[in-house]
C-alpha positions as CSV (number, residue, x, y, z in Angstrom):
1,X,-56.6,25.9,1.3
2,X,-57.7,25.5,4.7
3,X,-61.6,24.5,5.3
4,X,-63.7,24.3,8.6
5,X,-63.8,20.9,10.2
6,X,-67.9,19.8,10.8
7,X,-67.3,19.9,14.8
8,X,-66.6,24.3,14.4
9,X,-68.9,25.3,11.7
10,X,-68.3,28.8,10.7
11,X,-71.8,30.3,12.6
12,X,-72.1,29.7,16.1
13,X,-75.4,27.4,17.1
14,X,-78.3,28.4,18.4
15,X,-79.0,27.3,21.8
16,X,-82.0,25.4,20.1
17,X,-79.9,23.5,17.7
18,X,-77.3,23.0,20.8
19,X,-80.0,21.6,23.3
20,X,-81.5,19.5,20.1
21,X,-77.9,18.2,19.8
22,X,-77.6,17.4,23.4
23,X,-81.0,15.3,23.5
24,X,-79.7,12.9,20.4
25,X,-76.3,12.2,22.3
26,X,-78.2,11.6,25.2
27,X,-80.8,9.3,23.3
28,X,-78.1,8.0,21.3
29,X,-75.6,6.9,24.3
30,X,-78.9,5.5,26.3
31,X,-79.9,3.7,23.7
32,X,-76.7,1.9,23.0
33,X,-76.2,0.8,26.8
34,X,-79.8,-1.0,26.0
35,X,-78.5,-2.6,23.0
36,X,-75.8,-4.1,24.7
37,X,-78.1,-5.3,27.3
38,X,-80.3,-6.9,24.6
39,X,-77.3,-8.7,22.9
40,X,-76.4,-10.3,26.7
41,X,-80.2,-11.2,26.6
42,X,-79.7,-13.1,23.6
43,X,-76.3,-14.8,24.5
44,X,-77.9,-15.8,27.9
45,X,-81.3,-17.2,25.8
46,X,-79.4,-18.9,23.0
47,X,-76.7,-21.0,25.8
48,X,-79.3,-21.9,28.6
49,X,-82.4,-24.0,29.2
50,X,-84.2,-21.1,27.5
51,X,-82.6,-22.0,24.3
52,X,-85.6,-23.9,22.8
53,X,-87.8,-21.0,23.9
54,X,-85.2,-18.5,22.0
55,X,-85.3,-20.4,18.5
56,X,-89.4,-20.8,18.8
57,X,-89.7,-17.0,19.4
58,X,-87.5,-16.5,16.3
59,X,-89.0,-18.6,14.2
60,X,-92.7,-17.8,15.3
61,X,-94.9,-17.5,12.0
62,X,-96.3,-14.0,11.4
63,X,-99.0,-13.7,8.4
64,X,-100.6,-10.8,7.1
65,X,-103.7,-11.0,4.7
66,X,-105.3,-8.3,2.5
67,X,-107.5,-9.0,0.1
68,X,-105.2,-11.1,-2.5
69,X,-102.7,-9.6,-0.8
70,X,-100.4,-12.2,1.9
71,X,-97.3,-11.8,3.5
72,X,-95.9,-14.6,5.8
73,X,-92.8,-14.9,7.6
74,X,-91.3,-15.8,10.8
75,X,-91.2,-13.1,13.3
76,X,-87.3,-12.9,12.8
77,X,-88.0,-11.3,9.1
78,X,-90.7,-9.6,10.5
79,X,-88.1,-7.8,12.6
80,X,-85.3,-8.0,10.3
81,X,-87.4,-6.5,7.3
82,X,-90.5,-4.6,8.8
83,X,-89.3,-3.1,11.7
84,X,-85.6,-2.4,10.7
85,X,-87.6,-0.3,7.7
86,X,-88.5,2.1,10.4
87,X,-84.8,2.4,12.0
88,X,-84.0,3.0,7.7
89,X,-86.8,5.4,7.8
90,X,-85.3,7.5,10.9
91,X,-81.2,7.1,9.1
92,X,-82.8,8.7,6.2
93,X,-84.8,11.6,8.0
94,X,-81.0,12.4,9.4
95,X,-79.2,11.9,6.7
96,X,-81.7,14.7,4.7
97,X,-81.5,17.3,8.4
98,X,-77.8,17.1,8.0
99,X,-77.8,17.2,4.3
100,X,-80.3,20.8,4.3
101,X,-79.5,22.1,7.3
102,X,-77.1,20.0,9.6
103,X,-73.2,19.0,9.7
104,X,-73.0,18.2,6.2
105,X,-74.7,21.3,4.4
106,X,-71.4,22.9,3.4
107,X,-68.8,21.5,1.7
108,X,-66.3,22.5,4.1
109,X,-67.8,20.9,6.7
110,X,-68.5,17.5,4.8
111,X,-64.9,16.8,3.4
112,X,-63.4,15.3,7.2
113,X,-66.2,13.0,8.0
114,X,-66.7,11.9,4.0
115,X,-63.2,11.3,3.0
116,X,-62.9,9.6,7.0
117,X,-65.9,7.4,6.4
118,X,-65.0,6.3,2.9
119,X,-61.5,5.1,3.9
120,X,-63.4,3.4,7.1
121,X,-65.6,1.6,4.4
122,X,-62.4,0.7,2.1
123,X,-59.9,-0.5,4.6
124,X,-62.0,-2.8,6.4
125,X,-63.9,-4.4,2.8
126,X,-59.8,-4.6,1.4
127,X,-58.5,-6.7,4.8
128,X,-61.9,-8.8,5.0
129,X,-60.9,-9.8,1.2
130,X,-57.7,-10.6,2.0
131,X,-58.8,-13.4,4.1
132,X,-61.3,-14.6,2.2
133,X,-60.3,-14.2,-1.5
134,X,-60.6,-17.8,-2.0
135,X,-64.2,-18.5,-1.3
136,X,-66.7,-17.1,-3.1
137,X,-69.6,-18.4,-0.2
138,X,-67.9,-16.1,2.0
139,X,-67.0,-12.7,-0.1
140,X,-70.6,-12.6,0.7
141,X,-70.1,-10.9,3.2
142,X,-67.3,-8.3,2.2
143,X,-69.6,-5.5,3.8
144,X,-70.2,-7.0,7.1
145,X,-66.9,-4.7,9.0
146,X,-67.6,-1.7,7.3
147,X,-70.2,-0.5,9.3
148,X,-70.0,1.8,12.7
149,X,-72.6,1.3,15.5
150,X,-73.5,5.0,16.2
151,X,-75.7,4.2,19.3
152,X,-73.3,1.8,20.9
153,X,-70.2,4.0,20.4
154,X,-71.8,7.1,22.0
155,X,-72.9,4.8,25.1
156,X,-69.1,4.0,25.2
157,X,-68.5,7.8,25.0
158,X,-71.0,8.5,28.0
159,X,-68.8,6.2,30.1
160,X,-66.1,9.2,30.0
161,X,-68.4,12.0,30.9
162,X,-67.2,15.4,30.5
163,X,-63.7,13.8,29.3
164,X,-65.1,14.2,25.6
165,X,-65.1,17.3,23.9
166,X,-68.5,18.0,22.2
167,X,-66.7,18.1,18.4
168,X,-65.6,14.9,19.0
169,X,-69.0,13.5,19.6
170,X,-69.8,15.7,16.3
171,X,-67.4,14.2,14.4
172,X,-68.2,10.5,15.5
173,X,-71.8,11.2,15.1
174,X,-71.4,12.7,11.3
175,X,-68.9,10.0,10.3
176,X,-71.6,7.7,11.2
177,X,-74.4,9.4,9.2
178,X,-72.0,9.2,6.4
179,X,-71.0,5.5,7.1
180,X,-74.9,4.8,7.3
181,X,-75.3,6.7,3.6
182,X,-72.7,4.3,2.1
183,X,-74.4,1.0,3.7
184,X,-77.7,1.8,2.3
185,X,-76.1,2.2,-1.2
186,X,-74.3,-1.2,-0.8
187,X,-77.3,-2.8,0.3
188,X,-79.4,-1.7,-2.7
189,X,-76.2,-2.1,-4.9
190,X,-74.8,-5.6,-3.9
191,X,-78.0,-7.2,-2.2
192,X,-81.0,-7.1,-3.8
193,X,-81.4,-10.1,-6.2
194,X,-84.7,-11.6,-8.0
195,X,-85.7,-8.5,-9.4
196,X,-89.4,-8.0,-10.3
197,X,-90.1,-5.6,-13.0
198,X,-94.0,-5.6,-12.2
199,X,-93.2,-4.5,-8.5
200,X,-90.4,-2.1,-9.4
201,X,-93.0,-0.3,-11.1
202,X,-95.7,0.1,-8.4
203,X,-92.7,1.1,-6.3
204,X,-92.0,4.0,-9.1
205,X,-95.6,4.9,-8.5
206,X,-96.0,4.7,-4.7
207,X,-92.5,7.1,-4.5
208,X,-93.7,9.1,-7.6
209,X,-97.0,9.9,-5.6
210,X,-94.8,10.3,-2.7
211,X,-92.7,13.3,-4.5
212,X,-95.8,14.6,-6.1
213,X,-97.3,15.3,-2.5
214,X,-94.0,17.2,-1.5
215,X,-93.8,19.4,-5.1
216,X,-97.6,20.3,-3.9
217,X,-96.3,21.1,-0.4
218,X,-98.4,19.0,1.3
219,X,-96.6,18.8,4.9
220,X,-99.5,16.7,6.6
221,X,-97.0,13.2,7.6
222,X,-100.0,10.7,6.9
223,X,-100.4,10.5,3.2
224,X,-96.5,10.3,2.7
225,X,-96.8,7.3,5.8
226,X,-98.9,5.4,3.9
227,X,-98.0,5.6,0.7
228,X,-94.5,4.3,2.7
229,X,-96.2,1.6,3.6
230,X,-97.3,0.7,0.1
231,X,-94.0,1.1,-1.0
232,X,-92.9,-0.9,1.7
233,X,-95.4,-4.1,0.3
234,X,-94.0,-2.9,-3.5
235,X,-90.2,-3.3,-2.3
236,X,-90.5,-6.5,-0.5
237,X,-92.2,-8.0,-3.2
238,X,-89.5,-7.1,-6.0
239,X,-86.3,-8.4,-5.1
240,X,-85.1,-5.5,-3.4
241,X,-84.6,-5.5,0.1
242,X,-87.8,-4.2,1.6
243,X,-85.5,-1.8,4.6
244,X,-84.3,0.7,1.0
245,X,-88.7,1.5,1.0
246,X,-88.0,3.3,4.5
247,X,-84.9,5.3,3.0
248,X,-87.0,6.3,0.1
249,X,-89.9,7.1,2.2
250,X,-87.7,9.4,4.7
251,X,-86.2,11.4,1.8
252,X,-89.5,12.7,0.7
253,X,-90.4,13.9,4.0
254,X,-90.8,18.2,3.7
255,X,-88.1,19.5,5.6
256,X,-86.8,23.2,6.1
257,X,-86.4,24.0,2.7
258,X,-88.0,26.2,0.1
259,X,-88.1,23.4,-2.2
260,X,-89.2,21.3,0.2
261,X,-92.2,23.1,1.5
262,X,-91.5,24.5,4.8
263,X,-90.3,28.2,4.7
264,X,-90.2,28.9,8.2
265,X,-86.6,27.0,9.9
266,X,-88.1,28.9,13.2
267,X,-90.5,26.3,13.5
268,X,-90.5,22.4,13.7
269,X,-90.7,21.2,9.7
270,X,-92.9,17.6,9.6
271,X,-88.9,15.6,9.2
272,X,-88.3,17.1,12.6
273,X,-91.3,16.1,14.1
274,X,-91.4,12.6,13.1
275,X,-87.8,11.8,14.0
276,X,-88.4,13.1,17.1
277,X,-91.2,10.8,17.7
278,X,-89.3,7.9,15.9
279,X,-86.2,8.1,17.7
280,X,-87.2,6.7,21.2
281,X,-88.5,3.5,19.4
282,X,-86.1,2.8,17.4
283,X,-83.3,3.4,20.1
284,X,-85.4,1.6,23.1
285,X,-87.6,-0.7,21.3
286,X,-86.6,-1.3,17.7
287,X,-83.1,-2.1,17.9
288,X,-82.8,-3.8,21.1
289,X,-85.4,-6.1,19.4
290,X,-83.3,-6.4,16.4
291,X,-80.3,-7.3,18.5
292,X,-82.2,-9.9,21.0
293,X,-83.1,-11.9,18.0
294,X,-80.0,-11.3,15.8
295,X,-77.7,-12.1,18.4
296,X,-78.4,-15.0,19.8
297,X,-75.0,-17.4,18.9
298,X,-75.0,-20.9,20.8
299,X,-71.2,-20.8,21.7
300,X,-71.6,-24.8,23.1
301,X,-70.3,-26.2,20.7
302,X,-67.0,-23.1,19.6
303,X,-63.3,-24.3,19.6
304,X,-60.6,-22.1,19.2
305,X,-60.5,-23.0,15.3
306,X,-63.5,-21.2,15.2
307,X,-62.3,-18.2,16.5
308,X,-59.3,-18.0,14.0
309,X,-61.3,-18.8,11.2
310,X,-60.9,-16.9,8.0
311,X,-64.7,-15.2,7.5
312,X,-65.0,-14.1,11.7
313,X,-60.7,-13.7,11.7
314,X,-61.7,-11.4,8.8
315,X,-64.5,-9.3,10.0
316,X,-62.8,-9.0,13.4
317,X,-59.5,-7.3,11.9
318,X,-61.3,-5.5,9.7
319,X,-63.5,-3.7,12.4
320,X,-61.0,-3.4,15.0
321,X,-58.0,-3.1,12.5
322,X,-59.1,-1.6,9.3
323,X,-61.5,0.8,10.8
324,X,-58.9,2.9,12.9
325,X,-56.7,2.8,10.2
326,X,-58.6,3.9,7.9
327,X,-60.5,6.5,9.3
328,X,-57.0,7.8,11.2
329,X,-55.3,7.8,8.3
330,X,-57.5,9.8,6.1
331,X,-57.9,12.5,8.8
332,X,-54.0,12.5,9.2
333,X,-53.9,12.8,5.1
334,X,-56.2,15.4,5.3
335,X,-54.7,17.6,8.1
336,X,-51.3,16.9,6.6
337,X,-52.5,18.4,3.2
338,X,-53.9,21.9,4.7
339,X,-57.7,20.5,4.2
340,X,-59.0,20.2,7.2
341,X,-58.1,20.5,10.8
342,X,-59.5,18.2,14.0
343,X,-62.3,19.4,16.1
344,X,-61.4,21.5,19.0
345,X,-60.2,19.5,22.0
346,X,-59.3,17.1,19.9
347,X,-55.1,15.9,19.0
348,X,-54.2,12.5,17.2
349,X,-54.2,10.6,20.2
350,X,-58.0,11.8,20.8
351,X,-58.7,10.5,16.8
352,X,-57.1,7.0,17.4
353,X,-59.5,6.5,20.1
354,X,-62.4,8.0,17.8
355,X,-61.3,5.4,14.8
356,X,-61.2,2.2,17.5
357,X,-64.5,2.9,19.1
358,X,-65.8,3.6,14.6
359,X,-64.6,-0.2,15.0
360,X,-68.0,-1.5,16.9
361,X,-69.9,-2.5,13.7
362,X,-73.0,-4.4,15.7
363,X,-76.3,-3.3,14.3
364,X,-76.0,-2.4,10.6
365,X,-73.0,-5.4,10.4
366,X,-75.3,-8.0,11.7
367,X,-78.1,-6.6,9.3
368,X,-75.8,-6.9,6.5
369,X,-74.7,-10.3,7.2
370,X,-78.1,-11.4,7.8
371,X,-78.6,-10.3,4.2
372,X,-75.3,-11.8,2.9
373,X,-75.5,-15.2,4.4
374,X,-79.3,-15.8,5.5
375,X,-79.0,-18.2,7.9
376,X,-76.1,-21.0,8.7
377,X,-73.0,-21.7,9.6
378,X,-71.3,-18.6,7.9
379,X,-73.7,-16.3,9.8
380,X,-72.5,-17.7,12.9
381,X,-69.3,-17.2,12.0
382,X,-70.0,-13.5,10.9
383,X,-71.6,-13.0,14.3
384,X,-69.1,-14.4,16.2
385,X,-66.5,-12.0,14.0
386,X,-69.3,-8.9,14.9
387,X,-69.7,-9.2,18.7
388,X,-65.7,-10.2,19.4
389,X,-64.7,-7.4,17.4
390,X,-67.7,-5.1,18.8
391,X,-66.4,-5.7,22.6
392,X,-62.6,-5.4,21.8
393,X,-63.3,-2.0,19.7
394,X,-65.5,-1.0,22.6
395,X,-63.0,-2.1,25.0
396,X,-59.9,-0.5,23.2
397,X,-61.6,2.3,22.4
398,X,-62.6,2.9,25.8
399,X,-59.8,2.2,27.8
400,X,-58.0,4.4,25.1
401,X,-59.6,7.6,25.6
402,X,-59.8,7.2,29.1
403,X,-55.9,7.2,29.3
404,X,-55.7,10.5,26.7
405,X,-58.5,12.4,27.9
406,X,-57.9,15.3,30.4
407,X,-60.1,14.9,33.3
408,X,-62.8,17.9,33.0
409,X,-65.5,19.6,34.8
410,X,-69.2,18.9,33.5
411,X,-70.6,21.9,32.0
C-alpha cells in the first residue's frame, strides 16, 4: 500500500491556506534568527562585567497577591512557568489546526512525520541512557535531546533561500508539531511531582467549564482566556507543571469544526484568530526571553573534561547523532516498505540534511532540563550539551543542504 506523504496532500491548497503557510515560515525562520541573537545576548551577559547584572535580573522577585491568593517567584520562573504557558498555549492551537484541518488530518498524511518523530524521540532518549545509565541524578534528564527547535531550524532553512523545496519545509514543520505533541506528554508524564488532589480538582472544574463553553458554542475567546488563567493558578498549585494549563486551554479553543462550533472553514474560526495574534509574541518576545535568561552559561571556569562529560557528551550525541538517525532511518523504513514516499524535491541526501538540522533541540530541551535538573551543576552541563549540539546540528545541517541542494530561482 502506497499512502500520500504530508508535503503532497491529495487536494491541492487554496491560495489562502498557501499564503497562511507562507507567513508561518516566514514568522517561524525570523523568529528563530532572534532566538539565536538572544542566546549570544545571554552568553555575552553571563561571561562579562554584566554578569552580576545577568544573575540579579534572573533572580529578581516577582509577587502576585489576590485576596488569599499569592504567588512569588523570581522572574526566571516567572518566565520559565508564566510566560512559556502562552508559547504551550500557541503549540497546542497548532497542534488541534493540524489535527482538524492541517497536515495531520488524514491518516495518510500523518504516518511519515509520526513514525519520523517517534524514532527522533527514541534514538536520542536510548544513546543519552547509554551514557548515563549509571547515575540516577542524571537520567533526569533522558528527555532533554529529544526535542527539535522548529523556529531555529526554519531560520537555518531561510539561509538557503529558494534551495528548499516547500514539502521539505512541510515535512520539517509537521515533524516538529508531532515532536512538540510527544514533549508535552513526557512533561505531564515524567515531570510533574507533589501532586495535590485539592488543586487537581479545581483544575477538573476550570477545564470542565472550559469544555462546557465549547459544547454550548460559545466562540467569544475571553471566557475560555480566563478560565485559562484560572487553570493556569489551579496547575501551578498541584504539582503539575503549570506550562500543561496552556495546552489544556488551547485544545478547547472552537476551531473549524462542527463539533467544535464554527461551521463556516470560509471564515477565520476564534483558534485561527488568536494564534495569529499569539504568534508574533511568542516568536519575537516570548522566546527570545526565555532564551536570554535560560542561556546564560558562565564558560570561565570550563575545561575540556567538561566538554566530554557523560550528561552534555550524552545530550550532544544524542541531538546531533540520534536525531538524524532516527528520523532518517524511519523515513528510509518507511519508503523501503511501500508506505510512504518523500516530499517532492526531496531524495535521501535532501532527508539527511532534514534529520541534522531536527538535531537543534534549544528551546523545548532547555525547558525540559530546566524541569529535570532545576538549577546546578547538571543544568550547566545540560546546557552546555544543548547549545554545542544546537550549533553543530545547525552548522551540519546547513552546510549539508547547501552542498545537496540545486541552486533555484525564487518563485
Amino acid at each position: 500500500m502506497t499512502v500520500t506523504s504530508p508535503a503532497q496532500p491529495s487536494r491541492r491548497l487554496s491560495s489562502r491556506a498557501l499564503h497562511a503557510l507562507g507567513e508561518f515560515f516566514r514568522l517561524e525562520a525570523a523568529g528563530g534568527i532572534v532566538l539565536i541573537v538572544a542566546a549570544v545576548l545571554a552568553l555575552i551577559c553571563a561571561n562579562s562585567p554584566l554578569e552580576a547584572l545577568y544573575d540579579g535580573f534572573r533572580e529578581m522577585p516577582v509577587a502576585v497577591a489576590f485576596g488569599q491568593l499569592n504567588i512569588a517567584k523570581p522572574l526566571l520562573l516567572w518566565i520559565n512557568d508564566g510566560l512559556m504557558a502562552i508559547f504551550f498555549l500557541l503549540v497546542a492551537l497548532e497542534i488541534k489546526r493540524e489535527a482538524l484541518t492541517g497536515q495531520l488530518a488524514g491518516r495518510e498524511q500523518l504516518v511519515l512525520p509520526l513514525v519520523c518523530a517517534s524514532a527522533g524521540v527514541i534514538v536520542p532518549a536510548l544513546l543519552f541512557t547509554a551514557f548515563n545509565h549509571d547515575a540516577a541524578s542524571a537520567m533526569r534528564g533522558w528527555a532533554v535531546p529529544t526535542a527539535t527547535d522548529i523556529a531555529f531550524a526554519l531560520g537555518i532553512l531561510s539561509l538557503l533561500g529558494a534551495r528548499v523545496p516547500v514539502g521539505m519545509k512541510l515535512l520539517l514543520s509537521t515533524i516538529a508539531v508531532v515532536d512538540d505533541l510527544i514533549a508535552i506528554a513526557i512533561i505531564a508524564l515524567f515531570y510533574s511531582h507533589g501532586l495535590s488532589l485539592p488543586m487537581l480538582a479545581c483544575a477538573v472544574v476550570a477545564l470542565g467549564a472550559m469544555w462546557v463553553l465549547n459544547r454550548r458554542h460559545v466562540t467569544a475567546l475571553a471566557p475560555y482566556l480566563l478560565l485559562g488563567v484560572v487553570l493556569w493558578v489551579c496547575v501551578l498549585k498541584s504539582g503539575v507543571h503549570a506550562t500543561l494549563a496552556g495546552v489544556a486551554t488551547g485544545l478547547m479553543i472552537p476551531h473549524v469544526d462542527p463539533r467544535n462550533a464554527v461551521p463556516d472553514a470560509t471564515e477565520h474560526s476564534p483558534l485561527e484568530h488568536l494564534e495569529h495574534v499569539l504568534h508574533p509574541w511568542v516568536a519575537y518576545a516570548i522566546l527570545p526571553l526565555f532564551a536570554f535568561a535560560n542561556a546564560g552559561l558562565a564558560l570561565g571556569g570550563l575545561r575540556v573534561g567538561d566538554l566530554v562529560a557523560a550528561l552534555p557528551l550524552g545530550i550532544a550525541v544524542g541531538l546531533v547523532l540520534g536525531k538524524p538517525v532516527g528520523i532518517v532511518g524511519a523515513a528510509l523504513v518507511l519508503r523501503a516498505l511501500g508506505w510512504t514516499r518523500l516530499p517532492e524535491g526531496m531524495d535521501g541526501r535532501a532527508l539527511l540534511g532534514l534529520g541534522l538540522l531536527c538535531g537543534i533541540g534549544f528551546t523545548m530541551s532547555l525547558f525540559i532540563a530546566s524541569l529535570a535538573y532545576g538549577t546546578g551543576l547538571h543544568f550547566d552541563e545540560a546546557v552546555l550539551g544543548v547549545l554545542g549540539a544546537s550549533v553543530v546540528a545547525a552548522g551540519l545541517g546547513f552546510a549539508w543542504l547547501r552542498a545537496v541542494l540545486p541552486a533555484r530561482a525564487p518563485d
